[in-house]
C-alpha positions in Angstrom: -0.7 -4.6 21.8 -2.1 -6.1 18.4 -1.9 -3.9 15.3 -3.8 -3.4 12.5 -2.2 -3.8 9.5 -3.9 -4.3 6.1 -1.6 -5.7 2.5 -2.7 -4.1 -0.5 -1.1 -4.2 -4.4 -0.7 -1.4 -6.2 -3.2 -2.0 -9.3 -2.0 -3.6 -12.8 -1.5 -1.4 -16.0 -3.3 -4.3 -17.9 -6.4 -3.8 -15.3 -8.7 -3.6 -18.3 -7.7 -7.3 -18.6 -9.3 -8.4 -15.8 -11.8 -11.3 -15.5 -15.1 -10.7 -15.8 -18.1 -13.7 -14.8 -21.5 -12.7 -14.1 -21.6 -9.4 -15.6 -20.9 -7.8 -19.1 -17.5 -6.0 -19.6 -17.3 -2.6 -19.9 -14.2 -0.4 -20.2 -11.7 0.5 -17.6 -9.8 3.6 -17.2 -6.0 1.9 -15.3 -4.9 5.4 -14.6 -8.2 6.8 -13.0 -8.4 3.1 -11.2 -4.6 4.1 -9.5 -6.6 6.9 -7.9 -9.2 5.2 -7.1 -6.5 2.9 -5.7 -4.7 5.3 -3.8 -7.6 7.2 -1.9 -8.5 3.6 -0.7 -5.5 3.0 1.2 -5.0 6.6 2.3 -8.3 5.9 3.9 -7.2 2.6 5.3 -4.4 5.0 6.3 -6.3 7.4 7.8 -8.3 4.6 9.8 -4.8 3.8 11.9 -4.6 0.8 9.6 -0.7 0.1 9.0 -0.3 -0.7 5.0 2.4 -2.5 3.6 2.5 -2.9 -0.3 2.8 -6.7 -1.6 4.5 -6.7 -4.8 3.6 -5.9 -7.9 2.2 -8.6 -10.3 1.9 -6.3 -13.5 1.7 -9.3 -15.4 -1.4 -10.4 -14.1 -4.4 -8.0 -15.0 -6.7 -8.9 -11.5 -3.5 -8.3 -8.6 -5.4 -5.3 -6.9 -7.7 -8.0 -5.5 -5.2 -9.1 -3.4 -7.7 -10.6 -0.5 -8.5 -13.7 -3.3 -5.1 -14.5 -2.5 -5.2 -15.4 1.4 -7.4 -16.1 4.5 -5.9 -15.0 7.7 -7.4 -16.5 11.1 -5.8 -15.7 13.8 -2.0 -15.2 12.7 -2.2 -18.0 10.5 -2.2 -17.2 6.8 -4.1 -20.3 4.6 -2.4 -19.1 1.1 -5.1 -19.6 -1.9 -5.4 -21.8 -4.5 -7.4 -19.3 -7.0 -10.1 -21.0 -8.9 -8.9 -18.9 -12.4 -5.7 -20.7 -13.1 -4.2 -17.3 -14.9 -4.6 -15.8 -11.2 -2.6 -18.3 -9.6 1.1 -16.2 -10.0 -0.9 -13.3 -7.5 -0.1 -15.4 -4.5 3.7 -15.9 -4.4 4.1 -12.6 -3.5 1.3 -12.2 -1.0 2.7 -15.3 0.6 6.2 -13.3 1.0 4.2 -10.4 2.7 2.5 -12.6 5.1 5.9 -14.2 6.1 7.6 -10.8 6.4 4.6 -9.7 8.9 5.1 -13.0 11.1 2.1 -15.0 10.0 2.5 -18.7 9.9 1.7 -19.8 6.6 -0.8 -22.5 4.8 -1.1 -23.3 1.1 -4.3 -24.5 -0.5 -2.9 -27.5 -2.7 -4.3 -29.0 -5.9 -7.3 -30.7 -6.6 -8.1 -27.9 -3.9 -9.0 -24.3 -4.9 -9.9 -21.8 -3.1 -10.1 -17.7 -3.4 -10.1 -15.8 -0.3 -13.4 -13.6 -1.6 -15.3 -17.0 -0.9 -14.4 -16.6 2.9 -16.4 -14.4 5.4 -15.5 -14.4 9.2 -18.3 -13.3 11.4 -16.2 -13.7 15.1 -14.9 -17.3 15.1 -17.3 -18.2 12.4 -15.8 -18.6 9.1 -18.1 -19.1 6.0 -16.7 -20.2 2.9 -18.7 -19.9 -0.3 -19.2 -23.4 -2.9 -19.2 -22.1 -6.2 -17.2 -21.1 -8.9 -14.1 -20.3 -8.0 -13.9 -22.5 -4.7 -14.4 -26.3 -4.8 -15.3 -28.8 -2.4 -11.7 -30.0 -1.6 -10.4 -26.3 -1.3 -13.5 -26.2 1.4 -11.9 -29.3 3.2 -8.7 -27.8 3.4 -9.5 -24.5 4.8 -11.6 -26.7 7.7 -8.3 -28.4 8.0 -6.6 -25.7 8.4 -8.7 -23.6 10.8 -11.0 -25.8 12.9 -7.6 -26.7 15.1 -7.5 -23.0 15.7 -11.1 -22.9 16.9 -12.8 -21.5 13.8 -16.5 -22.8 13.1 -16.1 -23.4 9.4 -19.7 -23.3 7.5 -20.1 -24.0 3.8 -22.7 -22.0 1.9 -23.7 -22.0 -1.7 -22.7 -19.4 -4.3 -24.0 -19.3 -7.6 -25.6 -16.0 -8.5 -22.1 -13.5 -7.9 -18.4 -14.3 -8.3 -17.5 -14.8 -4.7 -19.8 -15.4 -1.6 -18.3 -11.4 -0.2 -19.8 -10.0 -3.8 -23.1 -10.9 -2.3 -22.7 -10.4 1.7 -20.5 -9.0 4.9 -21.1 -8.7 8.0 -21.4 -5.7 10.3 -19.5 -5.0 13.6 -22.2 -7.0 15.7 -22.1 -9.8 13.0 -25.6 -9.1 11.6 -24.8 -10.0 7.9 -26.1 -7.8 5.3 -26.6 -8.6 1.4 -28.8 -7.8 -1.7 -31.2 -10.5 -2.0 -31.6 -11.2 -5.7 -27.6 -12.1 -5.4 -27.4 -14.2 -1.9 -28.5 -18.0 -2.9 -29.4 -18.5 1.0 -30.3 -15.7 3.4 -31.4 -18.8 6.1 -28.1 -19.8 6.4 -27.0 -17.2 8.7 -29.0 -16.4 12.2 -29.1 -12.6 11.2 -29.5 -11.4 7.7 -30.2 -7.8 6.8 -31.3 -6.7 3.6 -29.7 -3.7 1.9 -31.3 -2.1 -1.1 -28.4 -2.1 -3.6 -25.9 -4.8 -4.9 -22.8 -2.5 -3.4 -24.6 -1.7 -0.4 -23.8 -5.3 0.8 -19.8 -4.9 0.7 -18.8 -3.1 3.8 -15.3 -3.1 5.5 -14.9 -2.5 9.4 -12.3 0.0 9.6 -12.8 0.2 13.3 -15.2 2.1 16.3 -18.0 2.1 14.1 -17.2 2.9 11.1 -17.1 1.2 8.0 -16.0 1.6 4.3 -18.4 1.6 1.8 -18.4 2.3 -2.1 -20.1 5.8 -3.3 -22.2 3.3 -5.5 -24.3 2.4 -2.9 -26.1 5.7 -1.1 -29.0 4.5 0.0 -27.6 1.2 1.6 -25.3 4.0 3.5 -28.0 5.6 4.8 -29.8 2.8 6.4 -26.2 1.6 7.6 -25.9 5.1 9.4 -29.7 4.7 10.4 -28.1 1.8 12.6 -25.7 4.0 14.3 -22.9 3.1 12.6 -20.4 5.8 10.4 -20.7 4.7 6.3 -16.8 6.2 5.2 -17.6 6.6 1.4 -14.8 5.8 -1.3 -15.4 5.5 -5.2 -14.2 2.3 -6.3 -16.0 2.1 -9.4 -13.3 1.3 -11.8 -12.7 -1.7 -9.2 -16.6 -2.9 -9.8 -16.5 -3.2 -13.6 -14.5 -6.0 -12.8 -16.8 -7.3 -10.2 -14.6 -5.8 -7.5 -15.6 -4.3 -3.7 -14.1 -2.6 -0.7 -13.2 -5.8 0.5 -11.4 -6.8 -2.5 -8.4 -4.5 -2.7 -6.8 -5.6 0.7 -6.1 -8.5 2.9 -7.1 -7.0 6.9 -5.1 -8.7 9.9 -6.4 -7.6 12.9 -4.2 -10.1 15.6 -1.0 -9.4 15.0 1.2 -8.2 16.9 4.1 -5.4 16.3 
């Protein structure tokens, strides 16, 4: 039977560090973001999600956002090329967790770049976002990569949030939701739901309905549970200041097999 198994690294002390693009800095608090950090996974926990800690990167300030460092399709892991060259130590060791669950591993190679918050999977429909931190080549090579495996690999703008996930997901029956002053194309996808706050348009599917959400976004949780599905609320807002979401702080595998 497949398992569920989600990697996740245990936040930074130099968090406060992190990069920051399209919105202004404002202070972190690194031991109140380790809470934060650990009452995510407990949820993923608590979700029958099976966790597994990559290793620590202390020396690099943005290693909690561990999914910028893969794309997983299927059992194949595509390791990133992260557009920030500082972030480009995070991915040895997510690469060593991705071999030690099984996955058959990819690399994203130079001119290539490519962060794996750029890449949304709606079924076998994988849309990777053109803009700041993943280029055209990085684009080619995660087609490469996937299209053999049966992926439909669309290419979308981004220009208005750091990675095409700040500004949409997709819910269980692939509707794909998203704050409209930050998505650069709603037509692109054949359904597009409007939420009514920027963090209202990050969602997680922990499974049978129900769905992680930040506590930042209330009245996009509502509407979500107005749709019949179960909003699981979690404060991540240390994680935001640095443009951060649910998605962020863990890399989901869903087809593996224990």
């Amino acid at each position: 039977m497949p398992s569920q198994y989600a990697l996740v690294r245990r936040p930074s002390p130099r968090l406060a560090e992190g990069l920051v693009s399209h919105i202004d800095r404002q202070p972190v608090d690194p031991g109140r973001a380790l809470r934060q950090w650990e009452t995510y996974v407990q949820v993923l926990c608590d979700h029958g999600w099976r966790t597994t800690e990559v290793a620590p990167a202390d020396d690099c300030p943005d290693a909690a956002f561990v999914e910028d460092t893969m794309v997983v399709f299927r059992n194949v892991a595509l390791i990133a090329r992260p557009g920030a060259a500082p972030r480009r130590p995070e991915t040895s060791g997510a690469r060593a967790a991705a071999e030690a669950l099984g996955c058959s591993v990819n690399e994203v190679r130079a001119p290539g770049t490519l962060d794996g918050g750029d890449v949304l999977k709606v079924g076998d429909t994988v849309y990777v976002g053109r803009g700041g931190r993943t280029n055209a080549d990085g684009v080619r090579q995660l087609r490469a990569a996937f299209e053999p495996l049966g992926a439909r690999v669309i290419a979308v703008p981004v220009s208005r949030v750091l990675h095409l996930k700040s500004a949409v997901t997709a819910l269980p029956d692939g509707t794909v939701i998203g704050y409209p002053p930050v998505v650069d194309d709603p037509a692109v996808f054949p359904r597009f739901l409007a939420v009514p706050e920027e963090a209202g348009a990050h969602v997680l599917l922990l499974g049978g309905g129900r769905l992680l959400m930040s506590t930042s976004a209330p009245k996009s949780a509502e509407l979500i549970a107005d749709l019949g599905y179960q909003p699981v609320p979690v404060d991540i807002g240390e994680f935001e200041k640095l443009e951060g979401c649910v998605t962020c702080l863990s890399v989901r595998l869903r087809e593996l097999y224990a």
